[in-house]
N, C-alpha and C positions, 0 to 999 in steps of 0.2 A: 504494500500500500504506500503510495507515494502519497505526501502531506500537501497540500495544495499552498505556495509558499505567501499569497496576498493575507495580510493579515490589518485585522481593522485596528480602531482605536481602542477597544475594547479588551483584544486578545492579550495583554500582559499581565491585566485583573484578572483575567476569569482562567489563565492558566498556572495562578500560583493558588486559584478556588479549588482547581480540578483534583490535586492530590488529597485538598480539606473533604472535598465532596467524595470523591473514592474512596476513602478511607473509613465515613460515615461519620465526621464530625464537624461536618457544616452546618449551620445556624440555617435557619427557614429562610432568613432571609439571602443569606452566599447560595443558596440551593437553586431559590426562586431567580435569583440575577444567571446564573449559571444554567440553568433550563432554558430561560428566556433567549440567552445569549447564544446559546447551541443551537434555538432554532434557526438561526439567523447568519451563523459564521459555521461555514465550513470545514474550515482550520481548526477551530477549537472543537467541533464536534468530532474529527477523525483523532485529534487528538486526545480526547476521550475515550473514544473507541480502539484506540491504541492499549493506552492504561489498563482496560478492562480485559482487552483478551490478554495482557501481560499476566496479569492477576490471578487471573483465571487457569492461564497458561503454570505458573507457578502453585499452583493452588493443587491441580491436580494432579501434577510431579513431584514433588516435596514431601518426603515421608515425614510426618509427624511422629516426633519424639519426645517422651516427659523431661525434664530437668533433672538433674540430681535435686535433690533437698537441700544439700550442702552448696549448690551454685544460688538456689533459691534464696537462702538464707544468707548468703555474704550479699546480694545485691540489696537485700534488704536493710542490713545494716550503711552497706551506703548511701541508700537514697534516707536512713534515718527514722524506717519504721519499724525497725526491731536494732536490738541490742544483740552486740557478739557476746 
């Protein structure tokens, strides 16, 4: 897929939204501007659609593995919510 390279005035907001909105913690209102704006720019919709079969693409490759408890617990004492 080749990314269609005209981009408007728009496309530099709504592609730092795109990884907030993929990830699923855009605000109603980055979601609403970023729907809006995808109908409308092609670049930032392929770009989207790039994101999601990556995601996708990794998603269903990626063997899921637990943690140690011991990796669990030292990162927790560094972000400072438990004690070593």
């Amino acid at each position: 897929m080749q990314l269609d390279k005209k981009i408007c005035g728009d496309c530099s907001h709504c592609l730092e939204i795109l990884q907030i909105v993929a990830d699923g913690e855009a605000s109603p209102q980055e979601i609403q501007f970023f729907e809006e704006h995808i109908c409308e720019c092609s670049h930032c919709k392929e770009c989207f659609e790039v994101e999601q079969n990556l995601r996708i693409c990794l998603q269903q490759r990626l063997e899921k593995r637990l943690v140690p408890q011991e990796i669990v617990h030292f990162v927790q004492c560094i972000c400072g919510t438990t004690k070593l």
